[in-house]
PARO-205308 format. One record per residue (C-alpha): residue in three letters; x, y, z; residue number from 0. Coordinates in steps of 0.001 Angstrom, whole numbers, plus 500000, padded with zeros to 6 digits. Layout:
resn:ala; u:X; v:Y; w:Z; resi:NUM
...
This chain:
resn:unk; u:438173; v:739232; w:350445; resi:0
resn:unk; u:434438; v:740169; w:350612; resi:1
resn:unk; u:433359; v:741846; w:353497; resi:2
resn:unk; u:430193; v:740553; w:354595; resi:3
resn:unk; u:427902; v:741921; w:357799; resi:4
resn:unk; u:426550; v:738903; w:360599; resi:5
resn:unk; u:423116; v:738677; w:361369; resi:6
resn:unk; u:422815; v:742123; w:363162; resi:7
resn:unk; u:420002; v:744260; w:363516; resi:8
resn:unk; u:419955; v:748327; w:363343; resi:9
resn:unk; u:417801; v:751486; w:363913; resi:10
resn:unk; u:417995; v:755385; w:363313; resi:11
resn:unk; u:417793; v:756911; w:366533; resi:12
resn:unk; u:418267; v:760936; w:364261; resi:13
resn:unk; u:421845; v:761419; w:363466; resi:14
resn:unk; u:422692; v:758013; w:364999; resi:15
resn:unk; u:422580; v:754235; w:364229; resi:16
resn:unk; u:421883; v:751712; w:366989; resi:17
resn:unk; u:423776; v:748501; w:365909; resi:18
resn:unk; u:422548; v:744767; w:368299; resi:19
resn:unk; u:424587; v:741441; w:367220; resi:20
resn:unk; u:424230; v:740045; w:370873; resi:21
resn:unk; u:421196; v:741862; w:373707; resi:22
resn:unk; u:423988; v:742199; w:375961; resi:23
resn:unk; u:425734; v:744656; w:373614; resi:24
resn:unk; u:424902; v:747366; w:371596; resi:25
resn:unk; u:427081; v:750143; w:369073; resi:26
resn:unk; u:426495; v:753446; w:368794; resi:27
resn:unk; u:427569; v:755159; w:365387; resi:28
resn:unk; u:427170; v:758761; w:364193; resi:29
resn:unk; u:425744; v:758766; w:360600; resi:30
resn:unk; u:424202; v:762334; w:360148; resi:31
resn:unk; u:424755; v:761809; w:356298; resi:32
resn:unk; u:423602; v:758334; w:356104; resi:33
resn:unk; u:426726; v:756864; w:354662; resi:34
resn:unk; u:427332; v:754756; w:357212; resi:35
resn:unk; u:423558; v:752701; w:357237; resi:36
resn:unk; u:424366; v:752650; w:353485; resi:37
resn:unk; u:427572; v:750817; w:354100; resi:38
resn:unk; u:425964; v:748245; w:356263; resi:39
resn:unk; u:423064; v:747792; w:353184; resi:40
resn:unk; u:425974; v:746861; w:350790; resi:41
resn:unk; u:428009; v:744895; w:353746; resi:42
resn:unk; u:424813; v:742714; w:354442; resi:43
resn:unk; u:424319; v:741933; w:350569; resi:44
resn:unk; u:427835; v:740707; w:350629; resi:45
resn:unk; u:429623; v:740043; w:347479; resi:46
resn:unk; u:431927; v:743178; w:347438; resi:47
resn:unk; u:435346; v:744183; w:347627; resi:48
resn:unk; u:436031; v:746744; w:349172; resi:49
resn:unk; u:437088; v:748552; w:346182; resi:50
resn:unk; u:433837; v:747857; w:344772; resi:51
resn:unk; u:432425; v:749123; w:348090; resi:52
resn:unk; u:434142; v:752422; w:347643; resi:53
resn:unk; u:433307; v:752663; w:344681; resi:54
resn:unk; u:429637; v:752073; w:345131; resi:55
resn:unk; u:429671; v:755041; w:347978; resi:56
resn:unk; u:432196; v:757139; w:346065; resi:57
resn:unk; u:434540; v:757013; w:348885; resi:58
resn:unk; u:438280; v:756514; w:349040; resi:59
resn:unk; u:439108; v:752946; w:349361; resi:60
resn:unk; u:441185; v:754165; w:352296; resi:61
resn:unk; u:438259; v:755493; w:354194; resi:62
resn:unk; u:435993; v:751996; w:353586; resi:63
resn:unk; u:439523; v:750051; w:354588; resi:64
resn:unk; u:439244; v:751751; w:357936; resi:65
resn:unk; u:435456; v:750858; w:358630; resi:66
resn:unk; u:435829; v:747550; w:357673; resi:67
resn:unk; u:438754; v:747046; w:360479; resi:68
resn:unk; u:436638; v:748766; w:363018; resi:69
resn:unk; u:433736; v:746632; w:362463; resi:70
resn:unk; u:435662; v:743591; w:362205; resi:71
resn:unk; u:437310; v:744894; w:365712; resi:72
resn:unk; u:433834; v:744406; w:367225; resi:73
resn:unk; u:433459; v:740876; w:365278; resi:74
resn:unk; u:430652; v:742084; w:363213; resi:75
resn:unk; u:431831; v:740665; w:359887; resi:76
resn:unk; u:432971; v:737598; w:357881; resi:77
resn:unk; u:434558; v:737073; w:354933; resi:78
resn:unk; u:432208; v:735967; w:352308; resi:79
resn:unk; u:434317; v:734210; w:350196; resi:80
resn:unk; u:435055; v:731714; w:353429; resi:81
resn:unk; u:431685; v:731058; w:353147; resi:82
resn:unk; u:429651; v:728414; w:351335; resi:83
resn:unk; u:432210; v:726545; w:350939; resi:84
resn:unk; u:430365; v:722865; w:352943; resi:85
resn:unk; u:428226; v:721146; w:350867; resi:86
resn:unk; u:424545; v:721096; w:351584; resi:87
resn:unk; u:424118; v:718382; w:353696; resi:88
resn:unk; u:427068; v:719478; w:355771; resi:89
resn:unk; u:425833; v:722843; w:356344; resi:90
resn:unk; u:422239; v:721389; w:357045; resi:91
resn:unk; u:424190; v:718850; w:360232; resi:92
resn:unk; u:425918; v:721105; w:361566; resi:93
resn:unk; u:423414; v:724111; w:360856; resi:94
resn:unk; u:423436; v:724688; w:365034; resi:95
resn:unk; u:427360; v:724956; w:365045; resi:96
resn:unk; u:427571; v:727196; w:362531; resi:97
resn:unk; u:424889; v:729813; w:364212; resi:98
resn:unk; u:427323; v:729905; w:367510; resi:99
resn:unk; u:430611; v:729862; w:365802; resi:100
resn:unk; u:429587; v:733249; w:364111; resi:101
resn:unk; u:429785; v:734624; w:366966; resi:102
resn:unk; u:433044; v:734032; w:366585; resi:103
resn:unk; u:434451; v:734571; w:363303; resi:104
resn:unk; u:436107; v:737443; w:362176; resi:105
resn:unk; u:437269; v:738207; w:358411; resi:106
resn:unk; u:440305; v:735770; w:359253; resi:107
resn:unk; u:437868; v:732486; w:360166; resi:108
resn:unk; u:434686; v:732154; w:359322; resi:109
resn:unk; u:431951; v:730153; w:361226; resi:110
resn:unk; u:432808; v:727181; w:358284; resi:111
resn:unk; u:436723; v:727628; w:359621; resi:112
resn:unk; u:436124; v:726907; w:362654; resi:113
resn:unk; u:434021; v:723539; w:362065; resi:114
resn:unk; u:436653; v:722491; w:359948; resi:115
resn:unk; u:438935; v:722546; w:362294; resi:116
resn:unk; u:436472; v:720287; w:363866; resi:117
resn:unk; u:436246; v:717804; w:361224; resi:118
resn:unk; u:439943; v:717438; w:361025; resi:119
resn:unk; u:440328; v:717154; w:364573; resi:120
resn:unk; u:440980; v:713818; w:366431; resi:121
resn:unk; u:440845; v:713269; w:370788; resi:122
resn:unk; u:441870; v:710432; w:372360; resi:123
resn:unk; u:439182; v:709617; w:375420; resi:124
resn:unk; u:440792; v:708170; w:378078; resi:125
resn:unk; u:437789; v:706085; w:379558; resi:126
resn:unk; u:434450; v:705860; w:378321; resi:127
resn:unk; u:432786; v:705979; w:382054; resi:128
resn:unk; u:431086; v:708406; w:383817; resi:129
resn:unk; u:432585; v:711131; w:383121; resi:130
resn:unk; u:433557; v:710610; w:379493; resi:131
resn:unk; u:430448; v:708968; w:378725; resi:132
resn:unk; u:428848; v:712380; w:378887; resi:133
resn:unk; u:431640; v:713961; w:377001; resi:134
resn:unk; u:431473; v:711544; w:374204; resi:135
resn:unk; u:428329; v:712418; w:372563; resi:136
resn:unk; u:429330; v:716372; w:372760; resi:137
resn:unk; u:432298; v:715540; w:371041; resi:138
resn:unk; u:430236; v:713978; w:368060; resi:139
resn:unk; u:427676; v:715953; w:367932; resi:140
resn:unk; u:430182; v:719200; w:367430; resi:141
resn:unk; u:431584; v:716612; w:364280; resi:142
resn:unk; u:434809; v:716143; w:365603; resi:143
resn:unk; u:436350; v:713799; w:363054; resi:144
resn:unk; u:438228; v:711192; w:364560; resi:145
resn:unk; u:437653; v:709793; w:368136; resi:146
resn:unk; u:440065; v:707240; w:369977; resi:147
resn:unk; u:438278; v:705539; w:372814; resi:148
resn:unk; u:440082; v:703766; w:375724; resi:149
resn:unk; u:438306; v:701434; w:378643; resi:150
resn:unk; u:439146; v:698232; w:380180; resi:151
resn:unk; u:435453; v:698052; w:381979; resi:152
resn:unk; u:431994; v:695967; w:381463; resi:153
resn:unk; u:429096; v:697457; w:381415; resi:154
resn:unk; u:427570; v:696776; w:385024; resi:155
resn:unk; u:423765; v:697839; w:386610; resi:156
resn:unk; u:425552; v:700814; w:388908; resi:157
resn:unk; u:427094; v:702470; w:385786; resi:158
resn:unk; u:422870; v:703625; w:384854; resi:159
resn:unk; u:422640; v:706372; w:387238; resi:160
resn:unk; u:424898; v:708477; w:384735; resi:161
resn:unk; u:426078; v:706771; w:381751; resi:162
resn:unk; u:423720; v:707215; w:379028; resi:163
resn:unk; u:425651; v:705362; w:376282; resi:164
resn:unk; u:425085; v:702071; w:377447; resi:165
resn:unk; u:421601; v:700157; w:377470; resi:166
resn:unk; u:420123; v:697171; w:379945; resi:167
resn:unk; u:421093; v:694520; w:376945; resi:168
resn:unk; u:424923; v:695698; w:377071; resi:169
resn:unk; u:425283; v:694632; w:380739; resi:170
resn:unk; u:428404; v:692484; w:380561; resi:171
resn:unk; u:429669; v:693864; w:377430; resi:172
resn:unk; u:432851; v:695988; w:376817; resi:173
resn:unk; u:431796; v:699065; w:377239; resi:174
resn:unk; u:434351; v:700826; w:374912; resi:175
resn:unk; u:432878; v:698532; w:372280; resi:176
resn:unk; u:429272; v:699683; w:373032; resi:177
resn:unk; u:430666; v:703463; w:373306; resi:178
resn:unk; u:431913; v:702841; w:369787; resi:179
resn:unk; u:429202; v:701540; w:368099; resi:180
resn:unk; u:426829; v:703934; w:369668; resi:181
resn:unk; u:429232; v:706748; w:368209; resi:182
resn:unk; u:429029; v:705088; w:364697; resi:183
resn:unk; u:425377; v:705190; w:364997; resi:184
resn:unk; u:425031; v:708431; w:365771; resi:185
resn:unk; u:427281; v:709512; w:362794; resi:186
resn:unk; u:429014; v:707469; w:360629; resi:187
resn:unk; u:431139; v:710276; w:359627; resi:188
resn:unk; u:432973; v:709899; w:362936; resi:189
resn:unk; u:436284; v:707888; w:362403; resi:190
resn:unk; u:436433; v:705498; w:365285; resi:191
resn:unk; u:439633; v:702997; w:366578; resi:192
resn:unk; u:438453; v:701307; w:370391; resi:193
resn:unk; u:440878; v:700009; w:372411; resi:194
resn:unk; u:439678; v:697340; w:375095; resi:195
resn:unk; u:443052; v:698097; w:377415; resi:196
resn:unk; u:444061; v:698776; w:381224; resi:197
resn:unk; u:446634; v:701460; w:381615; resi:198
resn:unk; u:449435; v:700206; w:383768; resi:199
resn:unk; u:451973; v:703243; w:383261; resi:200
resn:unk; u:453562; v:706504; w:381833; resi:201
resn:unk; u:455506; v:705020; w:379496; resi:202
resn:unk; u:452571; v:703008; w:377646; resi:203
resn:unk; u:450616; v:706343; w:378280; resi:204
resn:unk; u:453682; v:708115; w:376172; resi:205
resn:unk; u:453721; v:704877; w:373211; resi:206
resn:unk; u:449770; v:705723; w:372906; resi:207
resn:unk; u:449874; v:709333; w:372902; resi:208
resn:unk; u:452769; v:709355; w:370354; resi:209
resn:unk; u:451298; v:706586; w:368173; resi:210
resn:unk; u:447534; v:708239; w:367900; resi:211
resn:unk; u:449087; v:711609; w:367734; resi:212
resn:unk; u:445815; v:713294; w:368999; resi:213
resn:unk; u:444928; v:716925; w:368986; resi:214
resn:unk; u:443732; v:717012; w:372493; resi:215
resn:unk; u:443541; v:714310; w:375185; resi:216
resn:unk; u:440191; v:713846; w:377128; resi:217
resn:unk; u:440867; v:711934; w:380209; resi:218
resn:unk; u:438126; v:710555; w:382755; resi:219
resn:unk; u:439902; v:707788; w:384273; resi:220
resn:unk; u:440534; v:708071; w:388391; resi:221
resn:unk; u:442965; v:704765; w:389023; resi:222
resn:unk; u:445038; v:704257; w:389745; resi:223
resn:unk; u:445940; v:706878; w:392275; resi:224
resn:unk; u:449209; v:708345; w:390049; resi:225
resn:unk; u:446874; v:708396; w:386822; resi:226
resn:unk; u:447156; v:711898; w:386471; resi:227
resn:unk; u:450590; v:712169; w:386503; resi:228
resn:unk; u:451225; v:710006; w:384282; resi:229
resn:unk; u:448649; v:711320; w:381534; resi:230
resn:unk; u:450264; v:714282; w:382525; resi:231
resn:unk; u:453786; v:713021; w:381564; resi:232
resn:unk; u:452616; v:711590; w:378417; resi:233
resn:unk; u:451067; v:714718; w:377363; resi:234
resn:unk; u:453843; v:717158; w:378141; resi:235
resn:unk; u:456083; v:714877; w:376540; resi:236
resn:unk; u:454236; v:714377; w:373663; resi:237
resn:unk; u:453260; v:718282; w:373379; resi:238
resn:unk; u:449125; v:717349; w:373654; resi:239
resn:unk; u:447008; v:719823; w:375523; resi:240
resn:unk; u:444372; v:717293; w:378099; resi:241
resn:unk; u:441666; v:717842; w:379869; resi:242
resn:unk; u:440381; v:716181; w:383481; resi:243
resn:unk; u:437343; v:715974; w:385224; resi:244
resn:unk; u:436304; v:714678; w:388060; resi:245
resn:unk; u:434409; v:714761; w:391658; resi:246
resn:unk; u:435255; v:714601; w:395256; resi:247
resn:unk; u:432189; v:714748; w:397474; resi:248
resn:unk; u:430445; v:717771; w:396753; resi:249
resn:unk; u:433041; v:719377; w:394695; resi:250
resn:unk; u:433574; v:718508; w:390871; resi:251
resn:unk; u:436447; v:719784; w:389600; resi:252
resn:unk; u:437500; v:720326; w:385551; resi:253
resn:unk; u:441043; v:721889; w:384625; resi:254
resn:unk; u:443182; v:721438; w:381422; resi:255
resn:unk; u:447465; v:721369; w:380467; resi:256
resn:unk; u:448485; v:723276; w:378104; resi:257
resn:unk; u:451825; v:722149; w:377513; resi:258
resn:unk; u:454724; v:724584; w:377223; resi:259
resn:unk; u:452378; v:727970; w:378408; resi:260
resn:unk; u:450122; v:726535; w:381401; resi:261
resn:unk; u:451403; v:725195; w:384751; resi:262
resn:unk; u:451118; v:721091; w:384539; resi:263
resn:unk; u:449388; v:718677; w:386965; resi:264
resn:unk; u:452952; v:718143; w:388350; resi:265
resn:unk; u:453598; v:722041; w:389229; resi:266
resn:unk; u:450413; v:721475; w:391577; resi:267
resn:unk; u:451196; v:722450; w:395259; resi:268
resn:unk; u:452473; v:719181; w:397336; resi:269
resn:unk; u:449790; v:716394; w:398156; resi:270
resn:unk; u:448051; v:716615; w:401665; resi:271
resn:unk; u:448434; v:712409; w:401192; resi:272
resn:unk; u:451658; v:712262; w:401607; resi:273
resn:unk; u:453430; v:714599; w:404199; resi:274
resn:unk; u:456859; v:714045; w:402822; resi:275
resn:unk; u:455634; v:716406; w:400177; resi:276
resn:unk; u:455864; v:719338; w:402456; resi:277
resn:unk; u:458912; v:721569; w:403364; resi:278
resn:unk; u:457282; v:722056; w:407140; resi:279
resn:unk; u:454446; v:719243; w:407526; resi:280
resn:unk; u:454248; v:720886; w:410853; resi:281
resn:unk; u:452767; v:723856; w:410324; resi:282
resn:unk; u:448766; v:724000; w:411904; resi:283
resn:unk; u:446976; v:724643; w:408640; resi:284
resn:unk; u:449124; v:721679; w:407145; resi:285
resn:unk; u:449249; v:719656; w:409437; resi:286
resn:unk; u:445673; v:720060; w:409586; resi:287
resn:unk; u:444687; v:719686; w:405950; resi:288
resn:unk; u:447166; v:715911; w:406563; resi:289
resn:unk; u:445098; v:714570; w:409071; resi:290
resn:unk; u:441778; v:715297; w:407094; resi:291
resn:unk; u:443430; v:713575; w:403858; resi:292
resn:unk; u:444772; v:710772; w:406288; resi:293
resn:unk; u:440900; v:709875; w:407718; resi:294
resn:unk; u:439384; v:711008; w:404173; resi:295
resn:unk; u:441112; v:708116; w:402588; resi:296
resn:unk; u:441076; v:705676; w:405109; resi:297
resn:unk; u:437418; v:705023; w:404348; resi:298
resn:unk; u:435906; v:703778; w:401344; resi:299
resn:unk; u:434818; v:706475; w:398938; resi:300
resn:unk; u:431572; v:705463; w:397105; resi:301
resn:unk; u:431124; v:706854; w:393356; resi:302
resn:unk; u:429008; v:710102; w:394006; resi:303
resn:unk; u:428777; v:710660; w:389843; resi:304
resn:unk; u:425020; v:710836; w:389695; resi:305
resn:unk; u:423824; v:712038; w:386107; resi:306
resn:unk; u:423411; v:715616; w:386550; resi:307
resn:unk; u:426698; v:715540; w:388269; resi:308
resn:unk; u:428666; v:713704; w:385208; resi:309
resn:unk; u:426686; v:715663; w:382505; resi:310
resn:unk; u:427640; v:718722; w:384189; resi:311
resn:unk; u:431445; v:717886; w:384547; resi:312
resn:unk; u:431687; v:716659; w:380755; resi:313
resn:unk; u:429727; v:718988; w:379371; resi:314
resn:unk; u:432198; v:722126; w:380587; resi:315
resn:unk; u:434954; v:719427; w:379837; resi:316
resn:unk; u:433863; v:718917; w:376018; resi:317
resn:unk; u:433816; v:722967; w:376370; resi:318
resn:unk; u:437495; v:723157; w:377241; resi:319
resn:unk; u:437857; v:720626; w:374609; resi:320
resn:unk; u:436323; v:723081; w:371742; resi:321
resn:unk; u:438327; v:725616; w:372758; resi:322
resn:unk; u:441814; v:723758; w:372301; resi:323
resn:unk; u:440468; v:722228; w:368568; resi:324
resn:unk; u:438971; v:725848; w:367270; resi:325
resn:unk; u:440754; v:728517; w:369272; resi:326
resn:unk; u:437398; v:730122; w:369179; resi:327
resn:unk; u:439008; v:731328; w:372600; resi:328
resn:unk; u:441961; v:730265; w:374592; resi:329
resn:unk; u:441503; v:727720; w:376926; resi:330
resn:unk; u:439698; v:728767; w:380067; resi:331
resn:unk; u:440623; v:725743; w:382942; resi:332
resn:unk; u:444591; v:725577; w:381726; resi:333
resn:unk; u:446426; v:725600; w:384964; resi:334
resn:unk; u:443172; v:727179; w:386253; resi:335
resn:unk; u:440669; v:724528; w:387456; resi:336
resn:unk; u:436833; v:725220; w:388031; resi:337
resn:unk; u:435588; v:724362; w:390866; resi:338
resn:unk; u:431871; v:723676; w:391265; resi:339
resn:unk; u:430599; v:723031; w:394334; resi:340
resn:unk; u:427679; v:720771; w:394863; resi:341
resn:unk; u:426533; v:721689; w:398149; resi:342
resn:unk; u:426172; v:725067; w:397433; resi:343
resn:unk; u:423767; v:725730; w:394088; resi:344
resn:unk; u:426825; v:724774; w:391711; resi:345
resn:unk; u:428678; v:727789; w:392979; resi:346
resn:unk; u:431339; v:727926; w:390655; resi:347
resn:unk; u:435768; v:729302; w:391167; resi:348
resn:unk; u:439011; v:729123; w:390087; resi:349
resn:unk; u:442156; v:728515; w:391403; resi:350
resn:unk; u:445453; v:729204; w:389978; resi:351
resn:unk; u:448219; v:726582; w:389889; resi:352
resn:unk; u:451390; v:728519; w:390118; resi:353
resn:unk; u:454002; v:726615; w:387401; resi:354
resn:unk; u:457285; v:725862; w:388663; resi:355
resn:unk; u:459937; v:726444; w:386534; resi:356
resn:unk; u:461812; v:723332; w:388416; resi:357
resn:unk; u:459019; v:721045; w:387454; resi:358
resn:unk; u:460399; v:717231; w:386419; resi:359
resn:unk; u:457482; v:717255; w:383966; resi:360
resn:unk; u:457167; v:720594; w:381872; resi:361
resn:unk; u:460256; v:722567; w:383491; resi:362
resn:unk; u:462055; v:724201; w:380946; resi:363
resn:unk; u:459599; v:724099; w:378065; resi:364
């Protein structure tokens, strides 16, 4: 291992170093001597041991051991031989990545670690509409390496005021053909299977999930009305963190599974559509939130997706996404959906979905 320092800046400030990675944070150290500015000379050369870092400062090794862990406890250093290890045109594509996922490394990843995980990484997209249609493109452009697309739509005239994959000359084409080949334009790198299908149930959810054997699941498909439940099913079974997005209204919503540690979409709190759910559907506030569902649904509910809405939504989908293929930190919507709401400056919350150990879908995992 050779310790090596990020992209930091410092000052003197007398007997004191000031230390900025990120403007929103700053360390303090004590250096009266001026060993420690010294140290961070040598750290941002890079190259060294740390023997050969003690050695250079005639310091125990001890000592130096201890300043490298409390500088890698505020993630201020990589390991340098982690590093250089993409070849040049790599490192040029994904040159952006690379600058954000330092601030995530630590001597145990490096920036390159984490997009490799990338590269390595496949999703299944479960419909290549509105919502997914935004979340498509992020997943390329991070370089996730294989993508499984699934649609059973055309492209029509009404899908244009948010789906930005598609073009006026594909209208009547599959779309998860035209999602495809707009994702092996963009990079050929991509591995790509499309699959022109409907789904009509759990258990072909399950075959699909267990045959493609994805990393994570990316679902944007709304029908039929049990849809999530059975991605749901298929994902628990199969052990395959997903993540949902989707609007109602004025509020878009984005949450994730995490199979085995989050509540699932079938520990949710009983359905306001269907009363039988409830242990007393008599109570005011329920009985109140029924009747609303009951005369919500009666009517027909126009798609309210407009662009900014559906780039929105996928975007902090494909963010949930990254999280569950790098770990560059846990995933922030498991059992926990966002709620942004529309009406209100995209005032964002969260909810927790309490998980029920008697749950038919992940009770007892």
């Amino acid at each position: 291992m050779r310790p090596q320092l990020k992209d930091i800046a410092w000052e003197r400030v007398g007997d004191e170093l000031r230390l900025v990675y990120d403007p929103r944070d700053q360390l303090v150290l004590s250096d009266p001597d001026g060993t420690v500015e010294k140290l961070l000379g040598l750290l941002g050369e890079g190259g060294r041991t740390v023997a050969e870092l003690a050695d250079e400062l005639s310091l125990d090794v001890a000592d130096v051991e201890g300043a490298v862990a409390a500088f890698d406890d505020v993630s201020l250093l990589e390991d340098g031989d982690r590093l250089g290890r993409l070849e040049p045109a790599a490192a040029e594509r994904y040159l952006s990545n690379l600058a954000f996922f330092e601030s995530f490394s630590t001597l145990g990843r490096s920036r390159e670690d984490l997009q490799r995980r990338l590269r390595e990484s496949h999703v299944l997209v479960l419909g290549t509409g509105g919502l997914n249609s935004n979340t498509i493109p992020h997943l390329a452009g991070l370089g996730v390496g294989k993508l499984t697309l699934l649609d059973r739509d055309t492209v029509d005239p009404r899908n244009f005021a948010r789906q930005y994959l598609y073009r006026w000359d594909d209208i009547g084409a599959r779309k998860v053909e035209r999602a495809a080949e707009w994702v092996r334009a963009f990079d050929p790198a991509v591995e790509i299977e499309a699959i022109d299908a409907d789904v009509e149930g759990p258990e072909q959810l399950h075959e699909l999930v267990a045959r493609t054997r994805p990393d994570v699941v990316a679902s944007g498909i709304d029908r039929p009305n049990r849809i999530d439940l059975w991605v749901n099913e298929a994902c628990v079974r199969n052990d395959v963190p997903f993540v949902r997005g989707g609007i109602s209204v004025t509020t878009g919503t984005v949450w994730s599974v995490q199979p085995g540690v989050s509540a699932c979409r079938a520990c949710v709190p009983a359905d306001p559509s269907n009363p039988s759910d409830f242990d007393d559907p008599d109570d005011p506030a329920i009985a109140g939130a029924i009747a609303a569902t009951r005369l919500f649904v009666s009517k027909p509910q126009p798609n309210r997706g407009i662009g900014p809405v559906a780039g929105l939504l996928g975007a902090f989908g494909a963010f949930e996404v990254l999280r569950y293929l790098t770990g560059f930190e846990p995933p922030a919507y498991a059992g926990r959906p966002l709620s942004i709401n529309f009406a209100h400056g995209c005032a964002t919350s969260q909810d927790e979905w309490p998980r029920n150990p008697a749950c038919p879908a992940c009770g007892g995992r």
